[in-house]
ZALOZA-654861 format. One line per field, with one value per residue (C-alpha): x, y, z negated; residue in one letter; residue number from 0. Coordinates in steps of 0.05 Angstrom, whole numbers, padded with zeros to 5 digits. Layout:
N
east: c(X, ...)
north: c(Y, ...)
up: c(Z, ...)
residu: c(A, ...)
num: c(NUM, ...)
This chain:
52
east: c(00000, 00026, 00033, -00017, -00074, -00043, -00037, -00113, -00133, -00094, -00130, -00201, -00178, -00159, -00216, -00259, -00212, -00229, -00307, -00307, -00268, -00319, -00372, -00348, -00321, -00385, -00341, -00280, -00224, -00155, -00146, -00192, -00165, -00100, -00135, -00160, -00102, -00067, -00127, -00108, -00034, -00049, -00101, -00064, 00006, -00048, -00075, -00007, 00017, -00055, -00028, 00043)
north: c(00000, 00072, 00114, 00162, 00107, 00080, 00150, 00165, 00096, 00121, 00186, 00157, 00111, 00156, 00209, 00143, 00130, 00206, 00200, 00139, 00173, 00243, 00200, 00156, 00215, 00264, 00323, 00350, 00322, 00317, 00251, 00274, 00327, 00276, 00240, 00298, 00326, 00256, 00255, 00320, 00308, 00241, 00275, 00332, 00282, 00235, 00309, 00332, 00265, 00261, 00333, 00312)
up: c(00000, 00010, -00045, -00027, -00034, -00097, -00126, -00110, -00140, -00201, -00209, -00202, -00264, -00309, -00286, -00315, -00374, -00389, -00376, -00411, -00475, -00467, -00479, -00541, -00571, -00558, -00538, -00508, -00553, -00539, -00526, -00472, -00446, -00438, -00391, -00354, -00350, -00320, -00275, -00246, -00235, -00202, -00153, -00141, -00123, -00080, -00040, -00039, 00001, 00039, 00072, 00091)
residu: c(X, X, X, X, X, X, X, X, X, X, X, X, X, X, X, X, X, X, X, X, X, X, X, X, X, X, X, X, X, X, X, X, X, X, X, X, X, X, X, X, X, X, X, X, X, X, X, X, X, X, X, X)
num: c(0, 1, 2, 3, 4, 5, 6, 7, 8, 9, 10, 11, 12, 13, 14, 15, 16, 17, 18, 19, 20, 21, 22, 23, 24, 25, 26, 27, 28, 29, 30, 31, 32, 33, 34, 35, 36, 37, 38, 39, 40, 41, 42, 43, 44, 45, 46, 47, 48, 49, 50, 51)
């Protein structure tokens, strides 16, 4: 697999880790945010590649 697709795979797991922990923990935690955050990194690498 290229990286790109692996890197977009990635992203849309942790974007469920982090919907997955929202929703167990009620809120916006940090633990949460994490995940966002990893999310966004991963998606933004996986666009990044996408455009190259």
């Amino acid at each position: 697999m290229h990286a790109r697709v692996v890197f977009a795979v990635l992203a849309l797991a942790f974007l469920a880790a982090a919907a997955v922990r929202l929703l167990r923990d009620g809120g916006l935690r940090p633990a949460s945010k994490t995940w966002l955050l990893v999310a966004a990194l991963f998606g933004a690498t996986s666009a990044w590649l996408w455009l190259q």
